[in-house]
N, C-alpha and C positions, 0 to 999 in steps of 0.2 A: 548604662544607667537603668534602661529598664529590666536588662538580667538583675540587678540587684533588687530593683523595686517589687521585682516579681518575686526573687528568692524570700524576701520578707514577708511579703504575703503568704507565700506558701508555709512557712516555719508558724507564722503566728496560726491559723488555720491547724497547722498540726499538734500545736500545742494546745489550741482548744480542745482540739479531737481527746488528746488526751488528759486534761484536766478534766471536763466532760465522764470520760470513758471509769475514770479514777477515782470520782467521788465518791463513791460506794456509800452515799447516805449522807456523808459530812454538809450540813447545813441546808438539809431537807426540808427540816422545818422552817426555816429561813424563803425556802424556794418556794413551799406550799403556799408560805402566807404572801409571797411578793404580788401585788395585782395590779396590772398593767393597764388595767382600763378603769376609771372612777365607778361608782355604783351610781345606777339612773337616779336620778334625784339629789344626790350628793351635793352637798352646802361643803363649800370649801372653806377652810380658818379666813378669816379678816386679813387682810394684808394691804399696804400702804407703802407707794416707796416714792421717791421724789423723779420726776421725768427728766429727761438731759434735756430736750429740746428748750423748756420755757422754767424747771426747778419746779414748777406748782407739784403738789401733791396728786398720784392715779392709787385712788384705791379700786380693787379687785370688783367692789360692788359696780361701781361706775358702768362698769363692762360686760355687765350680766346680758346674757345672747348671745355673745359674741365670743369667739372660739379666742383663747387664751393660749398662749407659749412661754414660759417662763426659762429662761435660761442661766443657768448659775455657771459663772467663770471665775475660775483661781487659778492664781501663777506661780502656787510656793512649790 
């Protein structure tokens, strides 16, 4: 089981290598503009979603200071 689990890793890894190595430009602009960290000051869109715990309403402001993790899951 872990010869397999390893083999998969290693294949995934080398097919990054090579997508990576292969791009030759394709969707550069794409990668220029990607920014992985917000800009200081940054006011994020309004957002509002209903909480599982109790249903009430958590909007985004509520939580200003306080370090935010949003995670979006789909299973199609």
């Amino acid at each position: 089981m872990r010869a397999r689990a390893l083999s998969v890793v290693v294949v995934g890894v080398l097919l990054a290598a090579f997508l990576v190595a292969h791009a030759d430009g394709v969707g550069r602009e794409l990668l220029e503009g990607l920014q992985l960290t917000p800009p200081v000051a940054a006011v994020p869109p309004p957002l509002a979603l209903k909480r599982l715990d109790n249903g009430r309403t958590q909007t985004l402001s509520d939580l200003r200071g306080r370090p935010v993790l949003l995670y979006f899951w789909a299973t199609w």
